[in-house]
C-alpha positions as CSV (number, residue, x, y, z in Angstrom):
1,X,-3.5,-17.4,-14.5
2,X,-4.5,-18.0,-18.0
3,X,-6.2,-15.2,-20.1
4,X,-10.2,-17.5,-19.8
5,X,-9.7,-17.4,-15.9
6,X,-8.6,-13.8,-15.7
7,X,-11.5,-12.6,-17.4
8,X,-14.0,-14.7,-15.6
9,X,-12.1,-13.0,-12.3
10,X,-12.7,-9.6,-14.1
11,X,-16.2,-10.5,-13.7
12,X,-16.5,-10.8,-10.3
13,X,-17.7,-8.7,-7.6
14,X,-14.5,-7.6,-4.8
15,X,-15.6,-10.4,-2.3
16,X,-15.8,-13.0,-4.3
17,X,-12.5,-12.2,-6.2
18,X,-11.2,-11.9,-2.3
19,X,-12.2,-15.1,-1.2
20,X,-12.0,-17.4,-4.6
21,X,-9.0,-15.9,-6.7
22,X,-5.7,-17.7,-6.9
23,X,-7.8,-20.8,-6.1
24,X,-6.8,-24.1,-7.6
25,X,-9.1,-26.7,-5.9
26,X,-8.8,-29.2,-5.1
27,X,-5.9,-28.5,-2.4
28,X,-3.8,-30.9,-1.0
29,X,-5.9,-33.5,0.7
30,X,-8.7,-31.7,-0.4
31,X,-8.3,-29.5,1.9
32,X,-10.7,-26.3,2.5
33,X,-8.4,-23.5,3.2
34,X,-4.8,-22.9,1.8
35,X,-2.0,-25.4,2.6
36,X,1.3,-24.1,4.1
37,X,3.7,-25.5,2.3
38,X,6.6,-25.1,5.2
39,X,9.3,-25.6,3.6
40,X,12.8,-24.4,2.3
41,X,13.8,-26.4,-0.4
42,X,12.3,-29.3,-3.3
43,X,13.2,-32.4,-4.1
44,X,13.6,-34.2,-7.6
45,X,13.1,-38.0,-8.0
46,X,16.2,-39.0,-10.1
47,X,18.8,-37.2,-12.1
48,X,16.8,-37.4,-15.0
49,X,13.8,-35.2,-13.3
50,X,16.7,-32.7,-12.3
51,X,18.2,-32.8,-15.7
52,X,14.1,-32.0,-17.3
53,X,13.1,-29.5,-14.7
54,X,16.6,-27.3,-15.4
55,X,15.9,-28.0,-19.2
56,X,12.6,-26.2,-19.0
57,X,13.7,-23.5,-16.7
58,X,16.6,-22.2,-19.3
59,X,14.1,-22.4,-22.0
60,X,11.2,-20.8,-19.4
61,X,8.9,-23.6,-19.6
62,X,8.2,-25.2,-16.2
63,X,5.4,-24.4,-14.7
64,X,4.5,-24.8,-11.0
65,X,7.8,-26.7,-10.2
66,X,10.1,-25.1,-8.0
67,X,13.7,-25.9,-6.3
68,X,14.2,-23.7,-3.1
69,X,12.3,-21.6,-1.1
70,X,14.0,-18.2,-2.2
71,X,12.7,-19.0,-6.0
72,X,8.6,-19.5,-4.4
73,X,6.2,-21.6,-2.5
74,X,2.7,-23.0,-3.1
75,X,1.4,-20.9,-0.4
76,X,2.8,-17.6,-1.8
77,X,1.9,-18.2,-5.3
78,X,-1.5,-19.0,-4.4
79,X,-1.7,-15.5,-2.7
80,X,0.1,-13.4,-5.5
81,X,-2.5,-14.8,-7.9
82,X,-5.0,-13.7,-5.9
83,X,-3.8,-10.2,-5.1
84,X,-2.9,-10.0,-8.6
85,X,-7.0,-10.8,-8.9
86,X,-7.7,-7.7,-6.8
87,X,-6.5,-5.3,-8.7
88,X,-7.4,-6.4,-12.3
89,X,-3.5,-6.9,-13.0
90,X,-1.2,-9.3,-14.5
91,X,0.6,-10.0,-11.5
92,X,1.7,-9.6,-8.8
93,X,4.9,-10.5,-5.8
94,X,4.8,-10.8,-2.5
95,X,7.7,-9.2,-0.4
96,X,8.7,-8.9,3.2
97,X,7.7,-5.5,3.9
98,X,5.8,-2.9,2.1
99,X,9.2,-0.9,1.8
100,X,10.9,-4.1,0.3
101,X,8.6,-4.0,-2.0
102,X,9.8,-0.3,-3.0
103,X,13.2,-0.6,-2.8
104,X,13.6,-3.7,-4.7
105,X,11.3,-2.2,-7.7
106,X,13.6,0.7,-7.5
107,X,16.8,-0.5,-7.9
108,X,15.5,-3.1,-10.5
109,X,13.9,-0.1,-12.5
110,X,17.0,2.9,-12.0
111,X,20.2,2.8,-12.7
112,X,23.2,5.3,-12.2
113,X,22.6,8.4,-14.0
114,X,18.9,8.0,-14.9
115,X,16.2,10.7,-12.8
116,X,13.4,10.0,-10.1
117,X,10.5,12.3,-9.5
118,X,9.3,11.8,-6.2
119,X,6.0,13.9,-4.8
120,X,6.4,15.6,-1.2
121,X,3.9,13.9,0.6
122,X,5.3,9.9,0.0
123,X,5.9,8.3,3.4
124,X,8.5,9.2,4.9
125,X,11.0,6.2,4.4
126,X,10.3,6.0,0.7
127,X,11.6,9.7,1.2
128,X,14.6,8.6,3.0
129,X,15.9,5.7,0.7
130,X,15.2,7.8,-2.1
131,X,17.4,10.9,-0.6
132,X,20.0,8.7,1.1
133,X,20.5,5.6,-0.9
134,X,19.8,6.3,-4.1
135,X,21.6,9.4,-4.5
136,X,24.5,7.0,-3.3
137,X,24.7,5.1,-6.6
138,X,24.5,8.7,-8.4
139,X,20.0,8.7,-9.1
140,X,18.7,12.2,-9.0
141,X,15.7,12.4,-7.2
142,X,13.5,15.3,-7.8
143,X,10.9,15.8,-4.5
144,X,7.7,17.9,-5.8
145,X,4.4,18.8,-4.6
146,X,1.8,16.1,-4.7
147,X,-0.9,17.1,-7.3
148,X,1.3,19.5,-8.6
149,X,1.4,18.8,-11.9
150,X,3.1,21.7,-13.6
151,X,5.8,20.8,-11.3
152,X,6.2,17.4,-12.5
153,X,6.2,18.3,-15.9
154,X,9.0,20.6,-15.1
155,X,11.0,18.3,-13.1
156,X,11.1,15.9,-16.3
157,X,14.3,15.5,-17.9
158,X,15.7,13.5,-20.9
159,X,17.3,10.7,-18.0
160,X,14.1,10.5,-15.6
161,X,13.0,6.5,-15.6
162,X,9.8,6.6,-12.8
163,X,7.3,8.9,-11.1
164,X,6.3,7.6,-7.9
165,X,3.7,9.1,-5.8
166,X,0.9,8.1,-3.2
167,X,-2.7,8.0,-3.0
168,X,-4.1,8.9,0.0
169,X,-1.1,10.6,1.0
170,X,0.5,10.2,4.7
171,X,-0.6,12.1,6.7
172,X,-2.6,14.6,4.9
173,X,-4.5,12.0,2.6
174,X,-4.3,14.0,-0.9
175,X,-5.3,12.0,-3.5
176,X,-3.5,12.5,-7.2
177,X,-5.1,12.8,-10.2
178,X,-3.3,9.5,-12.2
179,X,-5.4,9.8,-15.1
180,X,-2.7,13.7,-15.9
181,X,0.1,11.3,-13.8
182,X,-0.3,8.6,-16.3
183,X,-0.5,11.3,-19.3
184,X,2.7,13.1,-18.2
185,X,4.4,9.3,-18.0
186,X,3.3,8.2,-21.6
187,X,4.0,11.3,-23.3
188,X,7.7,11.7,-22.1
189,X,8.3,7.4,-21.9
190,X,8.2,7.4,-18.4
191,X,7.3,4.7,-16.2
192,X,4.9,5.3,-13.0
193,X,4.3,4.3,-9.9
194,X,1.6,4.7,-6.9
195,X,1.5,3.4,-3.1
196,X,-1.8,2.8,-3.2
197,X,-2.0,1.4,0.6
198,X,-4.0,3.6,2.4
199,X,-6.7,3.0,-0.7
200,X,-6.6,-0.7,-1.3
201,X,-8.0,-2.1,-4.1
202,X,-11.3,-1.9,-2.7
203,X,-11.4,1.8,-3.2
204,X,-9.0,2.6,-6.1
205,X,-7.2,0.0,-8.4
206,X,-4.8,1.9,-10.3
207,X,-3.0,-0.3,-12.8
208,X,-6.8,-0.2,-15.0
209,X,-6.2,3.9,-15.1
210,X,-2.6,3.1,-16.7
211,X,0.1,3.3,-13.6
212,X,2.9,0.5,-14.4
213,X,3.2,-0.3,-10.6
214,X,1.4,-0.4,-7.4
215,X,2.4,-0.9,-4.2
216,X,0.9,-1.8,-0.9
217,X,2.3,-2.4,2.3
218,X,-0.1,-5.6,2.8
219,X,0.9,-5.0,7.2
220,X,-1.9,-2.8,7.0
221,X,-5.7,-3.5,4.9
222,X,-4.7,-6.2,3.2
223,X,-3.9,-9.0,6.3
224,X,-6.0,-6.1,8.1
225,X,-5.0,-8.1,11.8
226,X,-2.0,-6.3,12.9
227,X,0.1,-9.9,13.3
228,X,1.7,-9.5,9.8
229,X,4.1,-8.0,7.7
230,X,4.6,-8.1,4.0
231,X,4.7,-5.9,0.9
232,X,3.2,-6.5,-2.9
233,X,4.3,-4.7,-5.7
234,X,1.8,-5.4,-8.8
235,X,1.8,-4.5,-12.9
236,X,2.1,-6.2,-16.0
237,X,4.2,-9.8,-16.1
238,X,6.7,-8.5,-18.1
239,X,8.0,-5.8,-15.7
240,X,7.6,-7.6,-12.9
241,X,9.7,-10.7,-14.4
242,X,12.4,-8.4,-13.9
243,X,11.5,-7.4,-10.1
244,X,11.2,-11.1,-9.3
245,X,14.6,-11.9,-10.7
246,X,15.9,-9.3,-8.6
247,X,13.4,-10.2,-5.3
248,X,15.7,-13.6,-5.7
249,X,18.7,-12.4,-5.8
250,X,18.3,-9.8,-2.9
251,X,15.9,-12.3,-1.0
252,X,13.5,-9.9,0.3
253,X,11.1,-12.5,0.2
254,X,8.2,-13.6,2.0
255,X,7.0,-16.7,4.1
256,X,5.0,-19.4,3.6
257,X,3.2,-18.8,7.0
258,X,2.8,-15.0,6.6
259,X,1.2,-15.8,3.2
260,X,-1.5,-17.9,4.9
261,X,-2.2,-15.2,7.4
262,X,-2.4,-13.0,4.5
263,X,-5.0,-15.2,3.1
264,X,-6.8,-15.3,5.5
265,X,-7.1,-11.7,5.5
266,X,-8.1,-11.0,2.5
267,X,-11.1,-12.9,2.3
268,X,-12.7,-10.0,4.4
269,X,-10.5,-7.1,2.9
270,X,-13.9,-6.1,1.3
271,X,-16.5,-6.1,4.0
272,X,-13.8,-4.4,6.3
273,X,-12.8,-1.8,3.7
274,X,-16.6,-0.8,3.3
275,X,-17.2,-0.6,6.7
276,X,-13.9,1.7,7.6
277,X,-15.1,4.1,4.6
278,X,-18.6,4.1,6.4
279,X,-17.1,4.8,9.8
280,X,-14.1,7.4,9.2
281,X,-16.8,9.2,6.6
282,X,-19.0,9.7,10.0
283,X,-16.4,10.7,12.5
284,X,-15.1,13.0,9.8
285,X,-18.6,14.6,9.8
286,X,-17.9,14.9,13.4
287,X,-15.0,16.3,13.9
288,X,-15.8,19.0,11.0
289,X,-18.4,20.1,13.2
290,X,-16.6,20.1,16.5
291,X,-16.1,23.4,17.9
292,X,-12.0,21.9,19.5
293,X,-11.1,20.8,15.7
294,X,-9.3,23.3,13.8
295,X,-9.3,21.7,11.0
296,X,-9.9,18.2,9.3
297,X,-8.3,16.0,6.2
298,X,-10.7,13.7,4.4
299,X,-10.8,13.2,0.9
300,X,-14.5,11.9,1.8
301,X,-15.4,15.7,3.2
302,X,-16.1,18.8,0.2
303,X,-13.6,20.9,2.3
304,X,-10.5,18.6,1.3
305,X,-8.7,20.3,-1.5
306,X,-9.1,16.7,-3.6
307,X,-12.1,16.0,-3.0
308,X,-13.7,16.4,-6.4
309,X,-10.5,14.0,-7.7
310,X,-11.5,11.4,-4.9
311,X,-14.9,11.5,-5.4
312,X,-14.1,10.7,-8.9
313,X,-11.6,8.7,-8.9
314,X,-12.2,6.3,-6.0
315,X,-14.9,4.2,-5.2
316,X,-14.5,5.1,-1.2
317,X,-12.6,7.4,0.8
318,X,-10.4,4.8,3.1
319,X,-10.2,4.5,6.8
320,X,-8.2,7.3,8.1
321,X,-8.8,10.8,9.1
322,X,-6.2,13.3,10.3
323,X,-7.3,16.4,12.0
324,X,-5.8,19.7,13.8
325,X,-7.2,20.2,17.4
326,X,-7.4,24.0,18.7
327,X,-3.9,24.5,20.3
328,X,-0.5,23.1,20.6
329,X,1.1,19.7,20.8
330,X,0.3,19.7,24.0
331,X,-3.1,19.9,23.8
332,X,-3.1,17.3,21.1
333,X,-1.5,15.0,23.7
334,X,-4.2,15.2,26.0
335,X,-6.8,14.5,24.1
336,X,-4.7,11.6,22.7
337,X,-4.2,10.3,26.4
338,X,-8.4,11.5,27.4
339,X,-9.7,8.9,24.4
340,X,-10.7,5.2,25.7
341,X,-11.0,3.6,23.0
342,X,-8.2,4.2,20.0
343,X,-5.0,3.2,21.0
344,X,-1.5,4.8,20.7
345,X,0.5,2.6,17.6
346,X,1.5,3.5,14.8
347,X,0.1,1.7,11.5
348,X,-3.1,1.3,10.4
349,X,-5.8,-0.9,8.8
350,X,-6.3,-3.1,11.8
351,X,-9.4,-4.0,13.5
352,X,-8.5,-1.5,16.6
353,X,-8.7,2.2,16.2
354,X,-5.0,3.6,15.9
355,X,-4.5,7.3,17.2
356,X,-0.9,9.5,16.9
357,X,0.4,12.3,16.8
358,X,2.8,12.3,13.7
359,X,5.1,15.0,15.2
360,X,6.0,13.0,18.2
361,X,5.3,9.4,16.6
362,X,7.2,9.7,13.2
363,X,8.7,12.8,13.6
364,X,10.1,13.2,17.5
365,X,13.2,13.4,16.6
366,X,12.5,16.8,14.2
367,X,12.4,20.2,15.7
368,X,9.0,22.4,15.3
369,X,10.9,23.9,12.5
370,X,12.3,21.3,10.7
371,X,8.6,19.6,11.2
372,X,6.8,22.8,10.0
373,X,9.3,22.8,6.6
374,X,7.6,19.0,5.8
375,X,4.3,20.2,7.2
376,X,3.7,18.6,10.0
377,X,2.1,20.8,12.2
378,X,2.1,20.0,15.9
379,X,-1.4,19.7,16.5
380,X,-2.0,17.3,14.2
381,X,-3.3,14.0,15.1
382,X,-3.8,10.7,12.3
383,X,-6.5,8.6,13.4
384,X,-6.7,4.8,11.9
385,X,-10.5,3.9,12.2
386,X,-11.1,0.1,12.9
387,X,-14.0,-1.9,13.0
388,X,-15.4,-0.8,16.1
389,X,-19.2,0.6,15.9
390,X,-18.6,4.5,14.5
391,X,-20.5,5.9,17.1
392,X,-18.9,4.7,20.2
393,X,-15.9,6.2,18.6
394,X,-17.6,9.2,18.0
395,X,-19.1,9.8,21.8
396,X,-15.5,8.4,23.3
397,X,-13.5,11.5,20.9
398,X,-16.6,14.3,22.0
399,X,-15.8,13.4,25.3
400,X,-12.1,13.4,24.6
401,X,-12.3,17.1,23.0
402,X,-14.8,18.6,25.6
403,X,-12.0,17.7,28.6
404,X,-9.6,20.3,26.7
C-alpha cells in the first residue's frame, strides 16, 4: 500500500476501513466482491517474461507478479492489505491457523541460546510449543504472571529476544498494560509481542502503542462465522519480510478460498464487535448480580482487577465473560446442560453463543490439582456471547441458574 493510501486509510472510520481496505477496483471483470483466484501455480508468456520477472525478484522489484501458490495469491493479498488496514500497520500475513501464525514468528524471531518471556495466562498451546518445542532447540522460556511487571523486568536477561503476552487473557480476560510492556521491551532491546484475538482491532490495536507483533487467530472475530480457520500475524514490513520468507519455506500458508470467506467477514467485524461488547457488558451486569454466581471476569465490570487499564486502554471490553457459579464442577455442568440457547464448543467470536467449562473442555485431561496450579478452578464456566438479542440470553441463563 503506498504511504498516500495508507494515510487516507488512517482516516477512516473501522467500517469503512473493514469494507474498503485492500481494495484495488476495478476487480477482475469488474466484478463487485473479491475474486478467488483458485489456483496453485502462474504462468509466464515466453522465456524472456521468465527471464524479467526472476530479474526483478533477485533485485526485489516485482510487484504484484507471482509464480506458485506457496509464494501468494490475489485473493490473499487483497485480505492482508486490508487486515493490515485494521490495525493501522505496515503489514500484515495471512496463516493457516492462529497458532501458525505464532509458531512461525517464533522460530523466525529465536534462535538457540537466546531467552523468551512468556506471561502465565497465554493460551494454552502457545504455552505448550513454547515449553515442549522450543526448549527442544535449547530457547529458555521464562512463564510469569500477566501484569506482573516487576516479574518481567526480573526475568530479563542479556540473551532474551521477545515478550509475548495476551490481551484479554484466556480464560480470565486480564488485560496488560503495553504501554510499561513496550517500555520494558525498548529499554532492554527487546522485541514484543501480543495475541490480541479476544480484542480485535475494533477494541485495541496494539502496534500504534509500540508492540512489534500482533497476533490473531482470524477462526474466531475476524471471519466471525465459525466455517473458517486462519491466523494473521501483523507489524512493520521489515520484520515481517523475514516471517514471510520463513511462512514459504514451512508453508503454513493460507487458501485462496478461506481468504474470501475471510473477507467476507470482515466487512461486518465492526458492527459485530460493537454489538458483542454491548451484549457481554449486560449479561456481565447480570451475572454480578446473581445470587448462584460466585464470582465474575470482565474487564468491562469495576470489580476486574484491570479494569481501570481496560477502560483505558481499549475502546470496548470484547465478547466474553467467564464466571464461577456457587459450587462444584458439577453444578457448573448443570447449568451448562439447563441453558437453551448457548451451545457447548469450544471457540469463540461466532454468531452463536458458545458456553464451556475450561476444566472439562481444555483441561479434562488435568486433575483438580494440576488444574488448580494453572488456576482453573472447577466451577468456572467461559461464555462466548454471539449476536443473539442480550436479553434472551440473559432470561435463558436466570433460568439456567435458578434450576441449581
Amino acid at each position: 500500500m503506498s504511504e498516500e493510501k495508507q494515510e487516507e486509510v488512517a482516516r477512516w472510520g473501522d467500517s469503512t476501513a473493514a469494507v474498503h481496505a485492500g481494495t484495488a477496483r476495478p476487480y477482475c471483470q469488474h466484478s463487485l466482491t473479491l475474486p478467488v483466484y483458485q489456483t496453485a501455480t502462474y504462468t509466464f508468456e515466453d522465456t524472456q517474461d521468465l527471464k524479467e520477472f526472476m530479474d526483478a525478484r533477485m533485485w526485489g522489484l516485482q510487484e504484484g507478479r507471482i509464480e506458485y501458490g506457496r509464494y501468494g495469491n490475489p485473493t490473499i493479498a487483497a485480505v492482508e492489505s486490508k487486515l493490515a488496514a485494521l490495525e493501522r500497520a505496515e503489514e500484515a500475513i495471512l496463516f493457516s491457523s492462529g497458532m501458525a501464525a505464532i509458531t512461525s514468528t517464533l522460530l523466525t524471531m529465536l534462535s538457540s541460546g537466546d531467552h523468551l518471556i512468556l506471561t502465565d495466562d497465554c493460551y494454552r498451546r502457545t504455552r505448550q510449543f513454547c515449553h515442549s518445542y522450543l526448549k527442544r532447540m535449547n530457547i529458555d522460556v521464562s512463564i510469569v504472571p500477566a501484569g506482573n511487571f516487576s516479574s518481567i523486568e526480573s526475568a530479563v536477561s542479556a540473551n532474551t529476544k521477545l515478550i509475548l503476552s495476551e490481551l484479554p487473557t484466556n480464560p480470565y480476560l486480564r488485560v496488560v498494560d503495553l504501554e510499561k510492556l513496550v517500555d520494558i521491551g525498548s529499554k532492554n532491546g527487546i522485541r514484543t509481542a501480543i495475541d490480541s484475538t479476544f480484542a480485535t482491532p475494533i477494541n485495541l490495536r496494539p502496534f500504534e502503542i509500540g508492540v512489534d507483533f500482533v497476533f490473531h487467530s482470524a477462526t474466531k472475530y475476524l471471519g466471525g462465522h465459525n466455517d473458517l480457520l486462519a491466523g494473521v500475524c501483523v507489524g512493520s514490513a521489515s520484520l515481517l519480510a523475514m516471517v514471510r520468507q520463513n511462512q514459504w519455506m514451512m508453508g503454513a500458508v493460507s487458501d485462496p478460498h478461506t481468504a474470501y470467506l475471510l473477507d467476507r467477514g470482515l466487512k461486518t467485524l465492526a458492527l459485530r464487535v460493537r454489538h458483542h461488547n454491548a451484549a457481554a457488558q449486560a449479561i456481565s451486569e447480570f451475572l454480578n448480580d446473581h445470587p448462584r454466581v460466585e464470582r465474575v471476569w470482565y474487564p468491562g465490570l469495576n470489580t476486574h482487577p484491570d479494569h481501570e487499564v481496560a477502560a483505558r486502554q481499549m475502546s470496548g471490553f470484547g465478547g466474553v465473560v467467564s464466571f464461577e457459579i456457587r459450587g462444584d464442577l458439577e453444578n457448573a455442568a448443570r447449568c451448562i446442560d439447563a441453558v437453551e440457547l448457548p451451545i457447548i464448543a469450544p471457540s469463540l467470536g461466532g454468531a452463536e453463543t458458545l458456553i464451556e467449562q475450561p476444566a472439562l473442555m481444555s483441561y479434562f485431561e488435568l486433575s483438580t490439582e494440576e488444574r488448580m496450579e494453572l488456576g482453573i478452578k472447577d466451577n468456572l464456566v467461559r461464555l462466548s456471547i454471539g449476536l443473539e438479542d442480550p436479553q434472551d440470553l440473559i432470561d435463558d441463563l436466570d433460568q439456567a441458574l435458578k434450576a441449581l
